[in-house]
N, C-alpha and C positions, 0 to 999 in steps of 0.2 A: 504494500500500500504506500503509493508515494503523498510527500506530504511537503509545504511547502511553509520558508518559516517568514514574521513580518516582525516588527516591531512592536512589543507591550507596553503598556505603562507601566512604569514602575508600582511596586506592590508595597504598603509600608508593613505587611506585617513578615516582610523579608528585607526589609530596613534599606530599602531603595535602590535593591539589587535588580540591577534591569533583569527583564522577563523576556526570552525569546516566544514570543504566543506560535503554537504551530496551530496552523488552521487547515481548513478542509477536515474530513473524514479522517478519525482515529480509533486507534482500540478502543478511547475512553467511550467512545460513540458505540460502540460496541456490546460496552457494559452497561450502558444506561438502557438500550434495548433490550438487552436483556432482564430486566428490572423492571420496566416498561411491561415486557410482557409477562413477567411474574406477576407482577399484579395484576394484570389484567385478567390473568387466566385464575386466580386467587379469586376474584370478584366475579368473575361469572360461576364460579362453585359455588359460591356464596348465595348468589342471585337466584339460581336457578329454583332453590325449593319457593324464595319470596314468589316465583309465576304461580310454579307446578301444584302448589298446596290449593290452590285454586282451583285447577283441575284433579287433585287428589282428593278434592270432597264434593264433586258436580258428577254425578252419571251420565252427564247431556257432553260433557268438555268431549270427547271422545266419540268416532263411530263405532270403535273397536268395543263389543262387549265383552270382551274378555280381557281387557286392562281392568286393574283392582280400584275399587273407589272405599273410600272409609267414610266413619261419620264421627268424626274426633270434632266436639268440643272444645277444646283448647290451640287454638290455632296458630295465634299473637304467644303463646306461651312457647311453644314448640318453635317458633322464630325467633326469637329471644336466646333458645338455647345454643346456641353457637356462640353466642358471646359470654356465656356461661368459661368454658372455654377458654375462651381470647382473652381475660383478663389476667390469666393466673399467672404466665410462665414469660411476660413480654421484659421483664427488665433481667429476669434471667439469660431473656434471646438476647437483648442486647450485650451482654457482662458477657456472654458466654464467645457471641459472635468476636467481640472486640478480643478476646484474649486466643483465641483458638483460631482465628479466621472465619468469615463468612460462608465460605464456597461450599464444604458438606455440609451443614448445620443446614441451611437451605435445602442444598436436597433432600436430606433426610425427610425434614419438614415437609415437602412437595410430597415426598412416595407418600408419607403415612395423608394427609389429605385427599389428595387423589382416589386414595383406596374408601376412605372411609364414606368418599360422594358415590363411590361404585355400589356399595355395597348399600346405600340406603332402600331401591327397589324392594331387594329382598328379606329389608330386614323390617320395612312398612309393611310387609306382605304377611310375613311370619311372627314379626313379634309386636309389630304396632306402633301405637304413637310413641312409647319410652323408648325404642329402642332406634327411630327419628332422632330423639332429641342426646339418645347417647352416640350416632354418629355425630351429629351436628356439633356437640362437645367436642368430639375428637378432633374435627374439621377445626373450630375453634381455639383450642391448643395446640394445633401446628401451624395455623397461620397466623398466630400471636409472635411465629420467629420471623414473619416478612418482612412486615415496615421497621423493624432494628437492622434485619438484614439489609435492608436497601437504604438506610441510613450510616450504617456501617461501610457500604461502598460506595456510597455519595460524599464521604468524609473522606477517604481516600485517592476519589476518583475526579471530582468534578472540583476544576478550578475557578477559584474565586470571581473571576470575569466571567462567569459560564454559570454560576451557580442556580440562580435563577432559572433560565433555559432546560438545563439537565434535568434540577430540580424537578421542574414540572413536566419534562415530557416523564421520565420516570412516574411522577404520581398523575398525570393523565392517564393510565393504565386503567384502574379500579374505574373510568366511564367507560372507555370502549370495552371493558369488560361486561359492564352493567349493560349497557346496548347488545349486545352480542348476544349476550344472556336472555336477554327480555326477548327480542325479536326472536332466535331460536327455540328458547321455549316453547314461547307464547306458541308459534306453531305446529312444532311437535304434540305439544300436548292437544290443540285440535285434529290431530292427522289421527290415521290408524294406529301408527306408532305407538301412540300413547304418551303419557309423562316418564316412563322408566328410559326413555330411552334418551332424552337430558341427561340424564345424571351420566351414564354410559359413557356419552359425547365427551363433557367438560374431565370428565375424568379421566379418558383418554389423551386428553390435550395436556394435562397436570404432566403425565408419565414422557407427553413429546417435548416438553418444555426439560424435562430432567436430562436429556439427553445433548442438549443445547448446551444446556448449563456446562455441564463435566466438559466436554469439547472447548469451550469460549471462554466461561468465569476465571479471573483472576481475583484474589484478596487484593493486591495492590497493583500498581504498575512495575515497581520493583519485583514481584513473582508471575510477570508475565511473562512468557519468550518468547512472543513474537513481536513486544510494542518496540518503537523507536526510540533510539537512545533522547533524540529533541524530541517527543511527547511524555517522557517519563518525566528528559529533568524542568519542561513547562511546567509540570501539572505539581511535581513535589517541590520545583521552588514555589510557586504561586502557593501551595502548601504550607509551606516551611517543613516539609519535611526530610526527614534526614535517612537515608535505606539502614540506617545503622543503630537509630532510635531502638529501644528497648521496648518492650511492651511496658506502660505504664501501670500503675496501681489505682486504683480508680477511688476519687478523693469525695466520697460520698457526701462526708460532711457540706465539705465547698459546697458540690451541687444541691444539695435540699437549704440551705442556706442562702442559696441564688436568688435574689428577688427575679432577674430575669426569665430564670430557669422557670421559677411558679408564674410567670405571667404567660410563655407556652405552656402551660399544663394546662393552667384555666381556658386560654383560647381553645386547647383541646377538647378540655368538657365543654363547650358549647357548642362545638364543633358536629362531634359527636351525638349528640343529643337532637340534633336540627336533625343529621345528615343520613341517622337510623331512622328517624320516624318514618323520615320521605324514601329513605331505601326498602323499606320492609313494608312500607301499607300504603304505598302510591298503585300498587295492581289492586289491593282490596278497596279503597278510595273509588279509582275508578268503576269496578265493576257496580260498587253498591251506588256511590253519590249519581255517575255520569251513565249511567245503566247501558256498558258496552260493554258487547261479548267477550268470551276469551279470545279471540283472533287477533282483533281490532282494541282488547287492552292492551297486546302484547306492543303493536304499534304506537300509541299512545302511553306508555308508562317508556318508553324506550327515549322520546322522543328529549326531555328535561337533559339526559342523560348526555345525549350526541351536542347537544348546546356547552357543556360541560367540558366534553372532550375539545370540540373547537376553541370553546374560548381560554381553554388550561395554557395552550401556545401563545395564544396574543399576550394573556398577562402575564407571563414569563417574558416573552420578549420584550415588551414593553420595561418590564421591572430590570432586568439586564443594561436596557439601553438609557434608561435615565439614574441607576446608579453609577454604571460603566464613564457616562457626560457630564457626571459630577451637579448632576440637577437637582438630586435630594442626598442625601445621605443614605446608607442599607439600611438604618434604621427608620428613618422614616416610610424608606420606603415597602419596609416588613408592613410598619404601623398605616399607612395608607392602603395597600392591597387588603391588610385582612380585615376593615371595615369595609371595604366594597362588598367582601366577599360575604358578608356578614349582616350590614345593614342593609343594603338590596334586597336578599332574598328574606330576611322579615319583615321588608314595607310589604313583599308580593305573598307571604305567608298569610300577612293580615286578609290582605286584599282577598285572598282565594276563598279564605274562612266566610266572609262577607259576601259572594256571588250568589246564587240564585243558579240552582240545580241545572236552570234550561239553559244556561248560557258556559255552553260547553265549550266554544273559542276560548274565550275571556279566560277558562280556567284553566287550558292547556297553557296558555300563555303565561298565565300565573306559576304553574308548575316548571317550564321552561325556564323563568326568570329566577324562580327558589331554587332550583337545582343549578344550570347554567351558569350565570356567575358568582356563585359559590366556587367554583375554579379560582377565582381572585386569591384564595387563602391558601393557594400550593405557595405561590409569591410571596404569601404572609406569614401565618406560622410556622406555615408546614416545612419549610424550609430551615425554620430559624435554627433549631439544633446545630445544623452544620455551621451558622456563622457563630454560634455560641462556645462550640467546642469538636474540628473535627475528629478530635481522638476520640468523644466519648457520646457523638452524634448517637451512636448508635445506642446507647446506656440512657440517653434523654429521651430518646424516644420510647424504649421499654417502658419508663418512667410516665412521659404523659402518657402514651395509647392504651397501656396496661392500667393505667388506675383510673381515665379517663370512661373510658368504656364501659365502669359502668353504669354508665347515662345510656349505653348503648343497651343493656337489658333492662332498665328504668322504662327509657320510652316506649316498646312495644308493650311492656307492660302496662302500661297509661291505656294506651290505646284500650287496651282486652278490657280494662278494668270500665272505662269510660266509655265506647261504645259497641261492646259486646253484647248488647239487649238487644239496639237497635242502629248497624250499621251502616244504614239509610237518613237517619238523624242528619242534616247537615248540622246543626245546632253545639251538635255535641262534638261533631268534628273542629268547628271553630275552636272550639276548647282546648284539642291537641296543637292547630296551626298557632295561635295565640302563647302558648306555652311555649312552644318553640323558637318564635319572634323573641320573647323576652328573655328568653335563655343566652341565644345567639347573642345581642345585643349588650347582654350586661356582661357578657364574656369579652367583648372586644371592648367595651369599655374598659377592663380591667387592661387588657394587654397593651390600648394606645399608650396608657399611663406608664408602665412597668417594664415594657420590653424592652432589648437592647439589639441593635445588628452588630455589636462588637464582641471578636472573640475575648472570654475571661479568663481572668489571670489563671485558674485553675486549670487548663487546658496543657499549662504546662508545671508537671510537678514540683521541678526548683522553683521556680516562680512562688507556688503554694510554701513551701518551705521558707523562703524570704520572705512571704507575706506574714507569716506565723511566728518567724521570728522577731520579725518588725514592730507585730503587736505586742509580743509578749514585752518587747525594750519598753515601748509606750507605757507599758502596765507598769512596768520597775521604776520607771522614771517619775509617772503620778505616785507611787506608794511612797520613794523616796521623800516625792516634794513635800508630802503633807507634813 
């Protein structure tokens, strides 16, 4: 792969060591693809029961009278479990990732997922709805090692003039996923096929996805062999980092003592909270509020989704090219993307709760805007770990996804609790959308205030040493004075 090199700006957190930038197509491009499509193929596993549970309780979703239908009660409970799951094991993936490498930890994670989406057909068939929600757990504890893993090689991999960009095509993944998901479902589950034959599909892609990875994945660009010598020492000077660096010790304290570090946790539980409701009950929204079939939900629940993924590229690019121009700061311009992403989609939250059942434009449109640019916040939070610390990106992220989330088995639980009588209620759905609006919003409140785009001294462990010694003189010095 030839590659051609130009002139950087200097970088101060390499103390104004000029930066050779190599541009065009690289490994690092490479590895964000790959990442890219981890997630994406993560999200459509995810997705697929949010259609198929639809048709796993409709006798009509199907010609085929011989696919299985159930009459499970607990619906909104049984989606929720997955994230049962996803909260337990995320700061372990990140600690575990950063000290061991990324690249099997991953796989690993992928087979046992993959398998456990294979195996829901029959084990809906045979054991029923607990044994749904003991896959969906399983699902949920292996893809709790994702987003550290892909934080872990975004902290490595993507240099600081790029960050934004990489950033978000990697986390524009989980939409084209969602899309992919919705739209394939949605018609599977109306064909002869039936619904078992989703879970098959996405689960097969999990196992073609692992075979990319072992072939292509690198932990760093230092243990690749085939990147270039100018894109390795681009990307590890723009880094600062050093092929000879130690693995660090991970200074827990620092971190939960961060005020920046808790202002992305908190954007994460808001985050989260919005992003489950509308991920897991925008197919049952539709079917009961906008009274469309399974076919035609699959198309419309898909559509928020594909707005999402286009607009993930513009506000990265955008965020790239006006910190790159020196027209905001990376801090500001965290704190500017994640209220777009943020306060947009709960003026359209409101607004959706407030429509009138027969005006089914208006609330596609509403959904479009609440999903769609919510992208803004790959730009915003989602990102910020890496400018906060790329040794332990991955460790932050464990931190907010892992305790954040569970907002993400909160709100489907709202939902069951609130309108499980009567799913038709718009009334009562406001009450979700409105919840949501306010959740989002007093999150990003918190974050405009408290976040930082500068990496912290913690990021490097002398650093923390000096700082701890510094205090401790401080201390000796007031006991002295009095």
């Amino acid at each position: 792969m030839s590659v051609t090199l130009e002139e950087g700006k200097p970088n101060t957190q390499t103390q104004n060591e000029e930066i050779k930038k190599v541009s065009g197509l690289g490994v690092r491009h490479v590895q964000i693809a790959l990442l890219f499509s981890l997630l994406a193929i993560a999200y459509a596993q995810r997705v697929t029961l949010s259609v198929a549970i639809v048709a796993m309780l409709d006798e009509t979703a199907s010609p085929n009278p011989d696919i299985p239908t159930f009459k499970w009660k607990t619906k909104s409970v049984i989606l929720s479990s997955f994230f049962w799951g996803y909260i337990c094991l995320q700061i372990f993936a990140g600690q575990i990732g950063k000290k061991y490498g990324t690249k099997w930890i991953a796989f690993i994670a992928m087979f046992i997922n993959a398998t456990a989406c294979v195996v829901i057909p029959p084990v809906a068939e045979y054991i029923g709805s607990y044994g749904v929600m003991a896959c969906r757990m399983i699902q949920g504890l292996s893809q709790g090692f994702f987003f550290p893993s892909v934080h872990n090689i975004l902290g490595q991999w993507a240099p600081s003039d790029e960050r934004s960009v990489l950033g978000t095509i990697a986390f524009a993944g989980p939409s084209l996923g969602t899309i992919v998901s919705i739209l394939i479902t949605g018609a599977i589950c109306s064909s002869w096929s039936g619904w078992p034959l989703a879970f098959y599909l996405f689960g097969a892609l999990g196992y073609a996805w692992m075979l990319a990875w072992v072939l292509l994945a690198a932990n760093t660009p230092a243990s690749h062999p085939k990147i270039s010598k100018e894109e390795r020492e681009y990307i590890q000077k723009s880094l600062s980092v050093n092929e000879n660096d130690e693995i660090s010790e991970t200074p827990w304290k620092s971190i939960f003592t961060s005020v920046p570090v808790w202002a992305f946790i908190v954007a994460m539980f808001g985050q989260n909270w919005g992003y489950s409701t509308l991920l897991t009950e925008i197919p049952s929204y539709v079917k009961s509020i906008m009274n469309v079939d399974i076919a035609h939900n699959s198309v419309l629940s898909a559509a928020p989704y594909l707005a999402s993924f286009i607009l993930s590229f513009v506000f990265g690019a955008i965020s790239d090219f006006i910190i790159n121009h020196e027209y905001v700061t990376r801090e500001n311009a965290r704190k500017l993307f994640n209220t777009i992403g943020t306060v947009v989609p709960s003026i359209a939250l409101v607004t959706l709760g407030f429509l009138d059942e027969n005006q089914l434009s208006l609330s596609v449109t509403m959904l479009v805007i609440a999903v769609g640019v919510n992208a803004a916040c790959f730009a915003g939070f989602q990102i910020n770990p890496v400018d906060l610390s790329p040794k332990f990106s991955g460790v932050l992220m464990g931190i907010g996804n892992g305790s954040s989330n569970t907002f993400s088995i909160i709100a489907p639980l709202l939902v069951q609790f609130v309108v499980a009588d009567d799913e038709t209620n718009k009334k009562l759905w406001r009450i979700i959308f409105i919840t949501a609006a306010c959740i989002y919003t007093a999150s990003d409140i918190f974050y405009v205030i408290f976040a930082s785009g500068k990496v912290q001294y913690w990021n490097d462990l002398e650093q923390v040493a000096k700082t701890d010694k510094k205090k401790e003189k401080l201390h000796e010095e007031a006991l002295n004075s009095k």
